[in-house]
N, C-alpha and C positions, 0 to 999 in steps of 0.2 A: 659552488654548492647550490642543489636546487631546493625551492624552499619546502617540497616535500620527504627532504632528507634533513632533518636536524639535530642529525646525528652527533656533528662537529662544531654545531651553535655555542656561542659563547651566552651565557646568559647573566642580565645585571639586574638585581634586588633592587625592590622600589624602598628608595630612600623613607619612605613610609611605614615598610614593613618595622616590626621590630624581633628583637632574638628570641622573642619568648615564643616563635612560632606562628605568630596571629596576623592573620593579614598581609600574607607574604602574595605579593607579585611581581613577574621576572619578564620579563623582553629581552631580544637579541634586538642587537643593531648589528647583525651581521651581512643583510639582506637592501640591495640598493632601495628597492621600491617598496618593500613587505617588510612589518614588523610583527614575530610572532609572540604572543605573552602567552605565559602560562603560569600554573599557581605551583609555587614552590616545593609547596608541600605533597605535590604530586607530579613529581615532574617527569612521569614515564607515562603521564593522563594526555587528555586531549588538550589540545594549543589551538589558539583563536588568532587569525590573523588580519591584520588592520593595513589600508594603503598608506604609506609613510608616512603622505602630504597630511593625510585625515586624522591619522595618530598624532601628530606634532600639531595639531588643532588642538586636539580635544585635550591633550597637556597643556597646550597652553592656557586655554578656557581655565581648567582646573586650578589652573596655579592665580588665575588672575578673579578668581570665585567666582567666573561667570554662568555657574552650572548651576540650575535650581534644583531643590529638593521635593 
């Protein structure tokens, strides 16, 4: 699959979102090098995509609170 077709992308909810709609964000991990997210609630909108390595940074920062406000 190339990453300008995501057609056939699997896509997983950030464990953050919740059902009420609010705050919904999706990424595929379908992609060796490219991770594309997009927002749920529009999911025929436009998709952002991140290098793997940098994406699995910046979650890890997140989770570990090292992100200022």
């Amino acid at each position: 699959m190339r990453i300008d077709d995501l057609s056939a992308a699997s896509w997983r909810k950030s464990s953050y979102s919740n059902q009420d709609g609010g705050a919904c964000l999706e990424a595929s991990y379908d992609f060796a090098t490219t991770v594309p997210i997009r927002d749920s609630k529009s999911p025929h909108g436009p998709v952002l995509t991140f290098a793997a390595d940098g994406w699995a940074s910046f979650v890890t920062a997140v989770k570990r609170g090292e992100l200022g406000t």
